[in-house]
N, CA, C and O atoms as a Maestro MAE file, in Angstrom:
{
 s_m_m2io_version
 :::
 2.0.0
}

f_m_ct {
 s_m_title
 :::
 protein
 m_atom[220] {
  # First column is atom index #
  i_m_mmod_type
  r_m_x_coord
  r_m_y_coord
  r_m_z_coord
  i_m_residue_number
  s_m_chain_name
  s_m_pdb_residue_name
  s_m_pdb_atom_name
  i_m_atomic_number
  :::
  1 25 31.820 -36.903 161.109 1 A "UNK " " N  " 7
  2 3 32.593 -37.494 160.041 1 A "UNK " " CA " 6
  3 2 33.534 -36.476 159.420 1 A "UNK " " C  " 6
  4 15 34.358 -36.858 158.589 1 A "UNK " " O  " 8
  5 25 33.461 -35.266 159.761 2 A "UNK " " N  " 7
  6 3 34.149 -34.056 158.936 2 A "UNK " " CA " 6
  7 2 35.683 -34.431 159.943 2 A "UNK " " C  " 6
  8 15 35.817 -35.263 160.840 2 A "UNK " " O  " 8
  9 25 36.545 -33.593 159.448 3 A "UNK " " N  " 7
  10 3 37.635 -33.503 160.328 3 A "UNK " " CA " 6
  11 2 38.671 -34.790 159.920 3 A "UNK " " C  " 6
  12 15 39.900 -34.806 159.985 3 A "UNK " " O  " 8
  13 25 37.640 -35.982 159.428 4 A "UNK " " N  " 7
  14 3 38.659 -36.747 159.276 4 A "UNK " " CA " 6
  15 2 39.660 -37.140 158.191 4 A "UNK " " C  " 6
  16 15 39.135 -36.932 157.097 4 A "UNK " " O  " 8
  17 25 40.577 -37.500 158.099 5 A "UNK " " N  " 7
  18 3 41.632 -37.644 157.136 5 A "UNK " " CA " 6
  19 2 41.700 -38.550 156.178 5 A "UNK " " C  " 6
  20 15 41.301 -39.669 156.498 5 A "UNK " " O  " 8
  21 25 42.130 -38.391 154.975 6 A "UNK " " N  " 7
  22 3 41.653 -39.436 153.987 6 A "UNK " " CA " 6
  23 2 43.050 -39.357 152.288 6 A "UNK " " C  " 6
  24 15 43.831 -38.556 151.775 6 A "UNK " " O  " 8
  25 25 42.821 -40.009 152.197 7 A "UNK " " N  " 7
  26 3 44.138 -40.112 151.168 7 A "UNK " " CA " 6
  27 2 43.216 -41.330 150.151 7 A "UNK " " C  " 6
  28 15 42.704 -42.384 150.528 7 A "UNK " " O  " 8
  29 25 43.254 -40.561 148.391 8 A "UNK " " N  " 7
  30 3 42.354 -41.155 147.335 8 A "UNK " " CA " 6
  31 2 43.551 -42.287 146.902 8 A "UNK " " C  " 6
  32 15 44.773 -42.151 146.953 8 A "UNK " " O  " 8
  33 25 42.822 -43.340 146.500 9 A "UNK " " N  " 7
  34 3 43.532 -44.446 145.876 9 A "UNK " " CA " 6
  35 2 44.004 -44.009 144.655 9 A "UNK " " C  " 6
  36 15 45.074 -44.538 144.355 9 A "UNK " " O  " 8
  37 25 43.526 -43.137 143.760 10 A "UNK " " N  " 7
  38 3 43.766 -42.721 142.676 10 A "UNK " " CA " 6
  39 2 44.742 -41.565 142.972 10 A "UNK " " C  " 6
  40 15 44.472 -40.814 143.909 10 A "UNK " " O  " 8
  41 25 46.264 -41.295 141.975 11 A "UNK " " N  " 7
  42 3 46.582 -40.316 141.720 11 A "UNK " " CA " 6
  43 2 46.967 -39.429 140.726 11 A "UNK " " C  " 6
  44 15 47.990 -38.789 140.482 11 A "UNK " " O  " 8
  45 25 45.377 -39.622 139.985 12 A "UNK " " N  " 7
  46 3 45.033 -38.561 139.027 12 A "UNK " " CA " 6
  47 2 44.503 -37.368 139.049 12 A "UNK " " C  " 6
  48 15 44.495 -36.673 138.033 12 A "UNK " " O  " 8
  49 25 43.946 -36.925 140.290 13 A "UNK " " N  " 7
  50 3 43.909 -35.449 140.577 13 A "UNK " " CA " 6
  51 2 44.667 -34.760 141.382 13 A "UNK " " C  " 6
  52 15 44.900 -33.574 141.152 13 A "UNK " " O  " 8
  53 25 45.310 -35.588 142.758 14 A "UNK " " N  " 7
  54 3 46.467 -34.926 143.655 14 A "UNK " " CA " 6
  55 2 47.265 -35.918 143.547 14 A "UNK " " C  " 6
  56 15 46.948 -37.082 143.303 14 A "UNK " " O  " 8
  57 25 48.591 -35.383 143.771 15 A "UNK " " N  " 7
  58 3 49.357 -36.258 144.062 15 A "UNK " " CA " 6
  59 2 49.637 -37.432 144.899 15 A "UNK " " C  " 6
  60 15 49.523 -37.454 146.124 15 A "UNK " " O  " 8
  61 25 50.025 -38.441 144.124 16 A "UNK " " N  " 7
  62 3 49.920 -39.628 144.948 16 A "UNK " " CA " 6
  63 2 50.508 -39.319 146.862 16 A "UNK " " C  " 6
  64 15 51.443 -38.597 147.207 16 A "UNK " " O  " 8
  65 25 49.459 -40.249 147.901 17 A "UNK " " N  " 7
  66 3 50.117 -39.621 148.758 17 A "UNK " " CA " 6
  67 2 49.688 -38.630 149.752 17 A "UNK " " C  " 6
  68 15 49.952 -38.536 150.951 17 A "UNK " " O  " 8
  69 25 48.833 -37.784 148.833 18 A "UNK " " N  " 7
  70 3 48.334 -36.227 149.487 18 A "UNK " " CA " 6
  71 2 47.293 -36.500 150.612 18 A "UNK " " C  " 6
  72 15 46.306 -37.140 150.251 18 A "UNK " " O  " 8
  73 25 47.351 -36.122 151.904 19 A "UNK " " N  " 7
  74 3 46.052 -36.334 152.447 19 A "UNK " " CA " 6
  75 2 45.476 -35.472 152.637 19 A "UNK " " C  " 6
  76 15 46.136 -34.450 152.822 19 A "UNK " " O  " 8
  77 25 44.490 -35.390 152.682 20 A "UNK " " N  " 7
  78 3 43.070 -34.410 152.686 20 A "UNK " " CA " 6
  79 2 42.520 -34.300 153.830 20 A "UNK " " C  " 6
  80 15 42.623 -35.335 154.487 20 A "UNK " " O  " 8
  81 25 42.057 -33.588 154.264 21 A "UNK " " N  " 7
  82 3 41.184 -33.281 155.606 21 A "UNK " " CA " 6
  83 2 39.635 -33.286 155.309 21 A "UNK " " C  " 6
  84 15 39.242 -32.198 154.887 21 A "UNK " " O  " 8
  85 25 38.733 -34.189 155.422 22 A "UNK " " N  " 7
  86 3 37.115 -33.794 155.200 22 A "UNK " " CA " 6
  87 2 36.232 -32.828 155.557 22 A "UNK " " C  " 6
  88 15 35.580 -32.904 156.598 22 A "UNK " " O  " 8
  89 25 36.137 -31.779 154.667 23 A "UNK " " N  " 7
  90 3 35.376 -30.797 155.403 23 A "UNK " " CA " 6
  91 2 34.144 -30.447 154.785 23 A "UNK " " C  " 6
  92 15 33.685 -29.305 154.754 23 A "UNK " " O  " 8
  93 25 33.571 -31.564 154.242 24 A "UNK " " N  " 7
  94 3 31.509 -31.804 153.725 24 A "UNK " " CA " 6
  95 2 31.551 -32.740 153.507 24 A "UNK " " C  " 6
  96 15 32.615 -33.312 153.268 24 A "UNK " " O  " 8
  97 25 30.249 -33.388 153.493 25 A "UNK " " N  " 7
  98 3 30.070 -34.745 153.093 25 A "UNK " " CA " 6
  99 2 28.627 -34.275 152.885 25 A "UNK " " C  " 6
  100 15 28.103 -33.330 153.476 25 A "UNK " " O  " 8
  101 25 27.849 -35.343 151.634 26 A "UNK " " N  " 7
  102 3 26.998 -35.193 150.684 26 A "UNK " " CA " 6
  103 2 25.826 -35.742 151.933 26 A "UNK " " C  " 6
  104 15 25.875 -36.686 152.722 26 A "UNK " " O  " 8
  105 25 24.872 -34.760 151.708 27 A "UNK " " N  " 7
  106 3 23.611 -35.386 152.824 27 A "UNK " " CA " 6
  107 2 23.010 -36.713 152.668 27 A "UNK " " C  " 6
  108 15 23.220 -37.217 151.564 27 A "UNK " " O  " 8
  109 25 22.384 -37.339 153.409 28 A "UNK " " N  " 7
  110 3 21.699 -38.552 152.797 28 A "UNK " " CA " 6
  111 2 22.619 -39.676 153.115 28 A "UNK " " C  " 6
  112 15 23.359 -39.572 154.093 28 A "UNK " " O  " 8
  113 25 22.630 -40.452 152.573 29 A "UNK " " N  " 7
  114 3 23.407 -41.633 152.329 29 A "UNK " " CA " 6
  115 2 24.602 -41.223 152.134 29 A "UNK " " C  " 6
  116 15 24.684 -40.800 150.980 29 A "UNK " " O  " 8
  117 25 25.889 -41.109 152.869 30 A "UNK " " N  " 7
  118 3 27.258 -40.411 152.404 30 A "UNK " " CA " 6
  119 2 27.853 -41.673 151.648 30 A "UNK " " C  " 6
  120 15 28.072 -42.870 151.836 30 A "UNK " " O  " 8
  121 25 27.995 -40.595 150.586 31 A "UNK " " N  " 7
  122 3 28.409 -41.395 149.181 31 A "UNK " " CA " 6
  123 2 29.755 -40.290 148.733 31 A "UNK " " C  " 6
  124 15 30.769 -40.691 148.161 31 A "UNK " " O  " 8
  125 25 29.586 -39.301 149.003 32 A "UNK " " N  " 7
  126 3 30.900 -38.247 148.453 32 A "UNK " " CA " 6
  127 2 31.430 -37.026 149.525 32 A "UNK " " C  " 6
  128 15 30.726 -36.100 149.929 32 A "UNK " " O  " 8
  129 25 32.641 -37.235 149.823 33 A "UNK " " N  " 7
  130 3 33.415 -36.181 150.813 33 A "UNK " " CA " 6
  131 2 34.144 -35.149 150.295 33 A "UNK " " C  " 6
  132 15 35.226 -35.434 149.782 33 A "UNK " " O  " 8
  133 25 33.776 -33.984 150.319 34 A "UNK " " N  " 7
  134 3 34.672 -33.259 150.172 34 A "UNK " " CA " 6
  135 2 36.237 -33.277 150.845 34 A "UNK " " C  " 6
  136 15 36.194 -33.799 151.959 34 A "UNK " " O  " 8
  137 25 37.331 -32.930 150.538 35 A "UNK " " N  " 7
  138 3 38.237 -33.144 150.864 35 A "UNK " " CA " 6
  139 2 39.420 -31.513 150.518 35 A "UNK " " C  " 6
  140 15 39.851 -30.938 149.519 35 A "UNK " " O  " 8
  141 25 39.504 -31.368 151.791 36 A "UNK " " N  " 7
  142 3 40.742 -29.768 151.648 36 A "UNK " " CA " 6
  143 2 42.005 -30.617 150.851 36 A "UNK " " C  " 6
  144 15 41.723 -31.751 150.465 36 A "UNK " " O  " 8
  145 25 42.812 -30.314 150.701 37 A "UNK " " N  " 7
  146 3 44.640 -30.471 151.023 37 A "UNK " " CA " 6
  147 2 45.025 -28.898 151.424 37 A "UNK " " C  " 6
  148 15 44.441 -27.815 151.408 37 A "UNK " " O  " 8
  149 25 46.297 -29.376 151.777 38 A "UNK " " N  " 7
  150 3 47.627 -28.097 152.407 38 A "UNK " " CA " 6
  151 2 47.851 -27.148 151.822 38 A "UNK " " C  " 6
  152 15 48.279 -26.073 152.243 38 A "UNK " " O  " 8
  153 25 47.477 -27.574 150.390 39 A "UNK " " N  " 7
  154 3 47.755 -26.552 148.770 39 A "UNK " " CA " 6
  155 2 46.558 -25.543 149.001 39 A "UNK " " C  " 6
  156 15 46.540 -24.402 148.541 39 A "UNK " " O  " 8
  157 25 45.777 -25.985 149.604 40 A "UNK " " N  " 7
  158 3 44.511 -24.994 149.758 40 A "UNK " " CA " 6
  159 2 43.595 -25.227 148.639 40 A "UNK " " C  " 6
  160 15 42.680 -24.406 148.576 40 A "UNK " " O  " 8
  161 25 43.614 -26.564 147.321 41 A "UNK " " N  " 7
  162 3 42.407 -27.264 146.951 41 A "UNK " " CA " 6
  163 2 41.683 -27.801 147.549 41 A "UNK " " C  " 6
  164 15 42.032 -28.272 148.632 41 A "UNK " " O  " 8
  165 25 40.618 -27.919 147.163 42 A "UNK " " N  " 7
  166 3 39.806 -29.160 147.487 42 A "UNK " " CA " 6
  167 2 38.722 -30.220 146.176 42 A "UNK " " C  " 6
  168 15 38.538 -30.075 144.968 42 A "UNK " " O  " 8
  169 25 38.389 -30.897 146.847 43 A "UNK " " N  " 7
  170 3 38.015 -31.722 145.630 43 A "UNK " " CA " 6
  171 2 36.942 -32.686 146.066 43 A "UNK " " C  " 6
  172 15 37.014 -32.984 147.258 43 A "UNK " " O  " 8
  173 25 36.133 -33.148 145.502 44 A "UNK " " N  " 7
  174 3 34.621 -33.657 146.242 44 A "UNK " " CA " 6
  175 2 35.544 -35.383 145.448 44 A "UNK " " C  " 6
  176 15 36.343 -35.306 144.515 44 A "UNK " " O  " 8
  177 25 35.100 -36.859 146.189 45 A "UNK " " N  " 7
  178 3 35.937 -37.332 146.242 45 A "UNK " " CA " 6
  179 2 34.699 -38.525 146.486 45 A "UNK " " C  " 6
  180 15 34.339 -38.529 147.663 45 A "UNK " " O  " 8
  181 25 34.037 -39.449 145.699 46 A "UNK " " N  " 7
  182 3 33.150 -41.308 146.104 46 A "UNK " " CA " 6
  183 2 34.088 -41.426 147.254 46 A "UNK " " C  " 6
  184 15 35.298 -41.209 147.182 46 A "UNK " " O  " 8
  185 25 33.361 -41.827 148.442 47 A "UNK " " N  " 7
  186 3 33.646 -42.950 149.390 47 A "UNK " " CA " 6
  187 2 34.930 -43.784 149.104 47 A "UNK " " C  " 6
  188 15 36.098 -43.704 149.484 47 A "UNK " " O  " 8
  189 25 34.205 -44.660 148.240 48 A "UNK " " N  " 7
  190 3 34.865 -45.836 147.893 48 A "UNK " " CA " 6
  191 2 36.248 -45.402 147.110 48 A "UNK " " C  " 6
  192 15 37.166 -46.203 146.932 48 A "UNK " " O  " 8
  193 25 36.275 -44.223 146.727 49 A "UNK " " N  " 7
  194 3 37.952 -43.942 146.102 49 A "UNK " " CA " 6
  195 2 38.525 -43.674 147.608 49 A "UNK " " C  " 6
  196 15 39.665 -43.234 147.463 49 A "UNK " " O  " 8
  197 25 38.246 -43.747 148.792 50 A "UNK " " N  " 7
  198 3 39.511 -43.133 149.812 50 A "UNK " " CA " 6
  199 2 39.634 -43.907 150.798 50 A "UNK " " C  " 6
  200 15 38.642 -44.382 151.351 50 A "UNK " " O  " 8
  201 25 41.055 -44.205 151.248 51 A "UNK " " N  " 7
  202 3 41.181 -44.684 152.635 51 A "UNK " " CA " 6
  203 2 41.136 -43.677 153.818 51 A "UNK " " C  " 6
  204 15 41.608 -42.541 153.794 51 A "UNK " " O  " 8
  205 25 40.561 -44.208 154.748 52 A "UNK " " N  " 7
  206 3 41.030 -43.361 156.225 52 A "UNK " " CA " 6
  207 2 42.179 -43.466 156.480 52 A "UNK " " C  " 6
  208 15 42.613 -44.609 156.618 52 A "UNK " " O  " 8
  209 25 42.910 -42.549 156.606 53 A "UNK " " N  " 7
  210 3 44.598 -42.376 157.375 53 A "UNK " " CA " 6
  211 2 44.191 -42.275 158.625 53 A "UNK " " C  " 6
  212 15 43.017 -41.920 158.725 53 A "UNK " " O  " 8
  213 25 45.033 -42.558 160.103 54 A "UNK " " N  " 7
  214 3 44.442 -42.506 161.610 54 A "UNK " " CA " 6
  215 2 45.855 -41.421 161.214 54 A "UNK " " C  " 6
  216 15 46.684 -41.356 160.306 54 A "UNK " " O  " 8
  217 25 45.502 -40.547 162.668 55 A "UNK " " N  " 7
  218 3 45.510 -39.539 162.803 55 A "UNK " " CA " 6
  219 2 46.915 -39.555 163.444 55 A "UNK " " C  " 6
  220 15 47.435 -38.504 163.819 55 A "UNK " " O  " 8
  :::
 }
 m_bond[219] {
  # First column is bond index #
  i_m_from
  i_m_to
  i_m_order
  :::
  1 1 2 1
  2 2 3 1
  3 3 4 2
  4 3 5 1
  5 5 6 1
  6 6 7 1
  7 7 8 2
  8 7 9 1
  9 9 10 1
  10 10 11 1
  11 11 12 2
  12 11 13 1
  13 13 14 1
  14 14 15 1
  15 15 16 2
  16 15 17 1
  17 17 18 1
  18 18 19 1
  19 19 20 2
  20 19 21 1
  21 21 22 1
  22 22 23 1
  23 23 24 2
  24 23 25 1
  25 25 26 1
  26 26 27 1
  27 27 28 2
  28 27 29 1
  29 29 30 1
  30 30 31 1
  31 31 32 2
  32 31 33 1
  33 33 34 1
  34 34 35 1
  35 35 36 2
  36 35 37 1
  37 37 38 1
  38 38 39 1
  39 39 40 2
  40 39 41 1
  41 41 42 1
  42 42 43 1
  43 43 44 2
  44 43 45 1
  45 45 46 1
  46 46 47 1
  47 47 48 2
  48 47 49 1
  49 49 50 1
  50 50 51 1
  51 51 52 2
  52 51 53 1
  53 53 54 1
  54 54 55 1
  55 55 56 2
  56 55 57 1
  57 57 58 1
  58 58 59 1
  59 59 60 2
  60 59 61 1
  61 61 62 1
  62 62 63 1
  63 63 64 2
  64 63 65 1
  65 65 66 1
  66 66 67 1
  67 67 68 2
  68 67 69 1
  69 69 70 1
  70 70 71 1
  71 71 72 2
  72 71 73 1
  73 73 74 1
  74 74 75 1
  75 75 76 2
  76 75 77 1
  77 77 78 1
  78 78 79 1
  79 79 80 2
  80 79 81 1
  81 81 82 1
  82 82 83 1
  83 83 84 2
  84 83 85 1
  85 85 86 1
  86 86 87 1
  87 87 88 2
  88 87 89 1
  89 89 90 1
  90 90 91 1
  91 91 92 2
  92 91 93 1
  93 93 94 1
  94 94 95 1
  95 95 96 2
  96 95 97 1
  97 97 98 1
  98 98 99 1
  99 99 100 2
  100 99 101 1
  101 101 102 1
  102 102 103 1
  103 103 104 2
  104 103 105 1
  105 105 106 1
  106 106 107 1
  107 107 108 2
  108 107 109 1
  109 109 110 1
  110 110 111 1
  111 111 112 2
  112 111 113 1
  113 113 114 1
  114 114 115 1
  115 115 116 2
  116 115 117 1
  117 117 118 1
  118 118 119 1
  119 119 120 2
  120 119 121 1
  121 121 122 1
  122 122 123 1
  123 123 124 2
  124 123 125 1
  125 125 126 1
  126 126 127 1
  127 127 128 2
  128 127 129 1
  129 129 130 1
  130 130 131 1
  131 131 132 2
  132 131 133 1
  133 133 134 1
  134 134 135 1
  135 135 136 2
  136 135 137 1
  137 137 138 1
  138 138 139 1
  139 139 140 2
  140 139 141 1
  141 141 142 1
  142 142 143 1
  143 143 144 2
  144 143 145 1
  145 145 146 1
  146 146 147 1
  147 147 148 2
  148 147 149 1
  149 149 150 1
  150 150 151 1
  151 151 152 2
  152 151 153 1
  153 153 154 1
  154 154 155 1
  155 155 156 2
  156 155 157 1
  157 157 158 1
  158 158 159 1
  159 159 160 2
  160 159 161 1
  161 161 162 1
  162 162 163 1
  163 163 164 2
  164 163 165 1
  165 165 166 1
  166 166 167 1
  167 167 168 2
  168 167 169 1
  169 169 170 1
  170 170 171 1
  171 171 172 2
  172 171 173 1
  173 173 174 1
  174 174 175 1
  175 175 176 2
  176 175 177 1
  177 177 178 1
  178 178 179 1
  179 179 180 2
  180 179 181 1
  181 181 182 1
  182 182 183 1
  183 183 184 2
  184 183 185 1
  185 185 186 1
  186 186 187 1
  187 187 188 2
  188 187 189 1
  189 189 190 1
  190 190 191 1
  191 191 192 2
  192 191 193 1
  193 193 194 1
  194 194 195 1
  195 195 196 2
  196 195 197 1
  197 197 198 1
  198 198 199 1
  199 199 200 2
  200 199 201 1
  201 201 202 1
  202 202 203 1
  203 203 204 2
  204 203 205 1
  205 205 206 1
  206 206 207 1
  207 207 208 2
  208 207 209 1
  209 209 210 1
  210 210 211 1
  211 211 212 2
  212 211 213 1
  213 213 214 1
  214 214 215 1
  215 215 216 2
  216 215 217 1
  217 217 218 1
  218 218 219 1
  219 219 220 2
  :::
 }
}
């Protein structure tokens, strides 16, 4: 599941737009992904706030 790409419905922490690359996801039941951007943040991110972008 890591590796994959994801862009938050919300753009109150990155800019609308920004996609993220997944690089953790919460053990257990994945409920929260970490997420890089290009800027070199990252930001832990609910499921349910992100779409998959295809690649």
């Amino acid at each position: 599941m890591t590796n994959k790409k994801y862009q938050t419905i919300y753009s109150s922490i990155v800019p609308k737009g920004s996609i993220g690359t997944c690089v953790d996801i919460e053990n257990g039941v994945v409920l929260a992904f970490r997420l890089e951007f290009e800027n070199g943040e990252s930001f832990w991110f609910m499921k349910r706030d992100l779409k998959e972008v295809a690649e």
